[in-house]
C-alpha positions in Angstrom: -2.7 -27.8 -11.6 -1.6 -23.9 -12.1 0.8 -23.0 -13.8 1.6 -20.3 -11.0 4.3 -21.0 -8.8 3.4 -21.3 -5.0 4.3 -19.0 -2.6 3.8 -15.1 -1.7 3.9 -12.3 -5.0 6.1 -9.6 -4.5 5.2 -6.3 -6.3 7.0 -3.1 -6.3 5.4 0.2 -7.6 7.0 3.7 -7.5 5.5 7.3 -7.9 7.5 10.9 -8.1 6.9 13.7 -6.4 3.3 14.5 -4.3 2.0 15.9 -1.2 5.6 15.5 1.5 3.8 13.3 4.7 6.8 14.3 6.9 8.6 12.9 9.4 6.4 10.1 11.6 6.3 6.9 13.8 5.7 4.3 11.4 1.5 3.3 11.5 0.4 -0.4 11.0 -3.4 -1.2 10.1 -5.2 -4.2 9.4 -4.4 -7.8 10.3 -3.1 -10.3 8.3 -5.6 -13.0 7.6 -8.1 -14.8 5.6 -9.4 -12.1 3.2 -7.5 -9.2 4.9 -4.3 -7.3 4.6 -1.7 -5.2 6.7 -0.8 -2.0 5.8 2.5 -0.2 7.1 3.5 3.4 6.2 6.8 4.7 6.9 8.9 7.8 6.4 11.3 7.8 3.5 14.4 10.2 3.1 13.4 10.2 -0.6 10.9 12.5 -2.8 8.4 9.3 -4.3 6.1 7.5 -2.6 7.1 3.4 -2.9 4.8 0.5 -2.9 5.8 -3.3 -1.9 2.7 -5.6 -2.2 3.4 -9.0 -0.4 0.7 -10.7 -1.9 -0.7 -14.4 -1.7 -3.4 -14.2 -4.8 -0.6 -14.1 -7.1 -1.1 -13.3 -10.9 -3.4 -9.6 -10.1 -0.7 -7.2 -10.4 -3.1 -5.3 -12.8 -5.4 -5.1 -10.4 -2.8 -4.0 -7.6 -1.3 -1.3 -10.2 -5.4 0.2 -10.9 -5.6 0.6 -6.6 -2.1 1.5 -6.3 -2.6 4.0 -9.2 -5.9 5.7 -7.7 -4.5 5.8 -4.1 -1.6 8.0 -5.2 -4.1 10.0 -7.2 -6.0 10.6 -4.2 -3.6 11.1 -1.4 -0.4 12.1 -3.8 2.0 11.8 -0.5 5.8 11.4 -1.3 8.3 10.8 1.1 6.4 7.6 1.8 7.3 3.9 2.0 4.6 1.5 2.1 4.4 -2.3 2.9 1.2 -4.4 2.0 1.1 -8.1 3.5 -2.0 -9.5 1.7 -3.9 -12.4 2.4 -6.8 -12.3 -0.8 -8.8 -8.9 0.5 -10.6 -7.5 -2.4 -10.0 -3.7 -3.6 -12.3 -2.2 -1.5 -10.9 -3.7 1.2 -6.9 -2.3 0.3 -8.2 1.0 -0.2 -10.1 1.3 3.1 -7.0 0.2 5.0 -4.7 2.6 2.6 -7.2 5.3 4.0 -7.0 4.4 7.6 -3.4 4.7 7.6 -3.1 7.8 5.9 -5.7 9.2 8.5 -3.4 7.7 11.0 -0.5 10.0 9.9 -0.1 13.6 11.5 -1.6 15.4 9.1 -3.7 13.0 8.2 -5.4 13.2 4.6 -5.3 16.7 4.5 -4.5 17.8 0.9 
């Protein structure tokens, strides 16, 4: 038996300042299954960019900070709330649907 409790993993992650996305309708990519995620970003009223990972491999929040950390490095967006519903995709697989949605926003990933 694991000692990790069952059940989803919440994570939060926060980051100042960046690139403002603006005002938008909120964009939804991915589907939540087997080895996939969802990805939702929304408009915030704030200046930081904020991450909640809903996760179901629990006990990788390392692994979540490290994408989480290089996906703000690349896109540096504030005004930004995003939700993660994960069902055990790999990091490849979060950052390609972090990309899609950020394409999917009106000004897309232009720095």
């Amino acid at each position: 038996m694991s000692d990790i409790p069952a059940g989803l993993e919440t994570l939060d992650f926060s980051y100042a300042g960046g690139r403002a996305a603006g005002a938008f309708a909120p964009v939804l990519v991915g589907v939540v299954g087997s080895g996939n995620l969802e990805v939702m970003l929304e408009s915030a009223p704030n200046d930081d960019c904020s991450v909640r990972v809903q996760t179901s491999a629990r006990g990788f929040a390392p692994i979540w900070q490290a994408v989480m950390d290089d996906f703000h490095t690349r896109h540096g967006l504030a005004g930004l709330r995003v939700s993660i519903n994960d069902m055990g995709a790999t990091p490849a697989v979060v950052s390609l649907r972090l990309d899609q949605a950020v394409a999917e926003l009106p000004n897309g990933a232009q720095p």
